[in-house]
C-alpha positions in Angstrom: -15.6 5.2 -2.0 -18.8 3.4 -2.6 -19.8 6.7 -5.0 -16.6 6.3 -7.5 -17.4 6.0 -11.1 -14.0 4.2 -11.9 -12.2 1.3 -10.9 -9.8 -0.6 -11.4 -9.8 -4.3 -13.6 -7.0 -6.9 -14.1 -6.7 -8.3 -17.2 -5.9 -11.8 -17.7 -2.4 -10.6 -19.5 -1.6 -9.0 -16.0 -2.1 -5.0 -17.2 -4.6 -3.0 -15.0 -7.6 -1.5 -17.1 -9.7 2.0 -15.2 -13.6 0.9 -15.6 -16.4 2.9 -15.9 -18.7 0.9 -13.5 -21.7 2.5 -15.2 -20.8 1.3 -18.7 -18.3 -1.4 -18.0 -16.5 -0.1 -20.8 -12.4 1.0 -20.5 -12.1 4.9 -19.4 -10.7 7.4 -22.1 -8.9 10.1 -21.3 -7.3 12.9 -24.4 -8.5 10.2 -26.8 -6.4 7.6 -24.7 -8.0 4.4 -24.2 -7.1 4.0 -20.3 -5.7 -0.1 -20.6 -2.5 -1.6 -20.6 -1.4 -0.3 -17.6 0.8 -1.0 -14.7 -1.0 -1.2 -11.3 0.4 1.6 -9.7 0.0 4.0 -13.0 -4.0 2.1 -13.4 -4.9 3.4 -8.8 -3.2 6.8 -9.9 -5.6 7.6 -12.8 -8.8 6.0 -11.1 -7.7 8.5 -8.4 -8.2 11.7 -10.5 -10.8 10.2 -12.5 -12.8 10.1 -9.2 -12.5 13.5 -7.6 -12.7 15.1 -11.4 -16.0 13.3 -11.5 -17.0 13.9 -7.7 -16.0 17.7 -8.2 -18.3 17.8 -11.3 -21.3 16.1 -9.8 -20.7 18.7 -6.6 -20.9 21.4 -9.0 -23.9 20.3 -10.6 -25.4 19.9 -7.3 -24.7 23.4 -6.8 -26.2 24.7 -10.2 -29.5 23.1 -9.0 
């Protein structure tokens, strides 16, 4: 969607890498740096990275 947060990066060793497209920096999740990973493991997490963060912006929204 063209209002995700994350996305996805290959990195030249092949791994996959979840982005934060607003600071271009690796996502981290429990203290977990989210690189290293295999593609289908890397869509998984930017797929509940989104809706966590499109379900808090929606509540936000709501708040206001």
């Amino acid at each position: 969607m063209s209002d995700d947060r994350y996305t996805l990066r290959k990195d030249p060793d092949g791994t996959w890498s979840v982005v934060d497209i607003f600071t271009d920096l690796p996502a981290v999740v429990n203290d977990q740096v989210m690189i290293l990973m295999d593609m289908e493991e890397a869509e998984e997490v930017v797929g509940l990275l989104n809706g966590l963060d499109r379900a808090k912006r929606a509540a936000a929204a709501m708040r206001h």
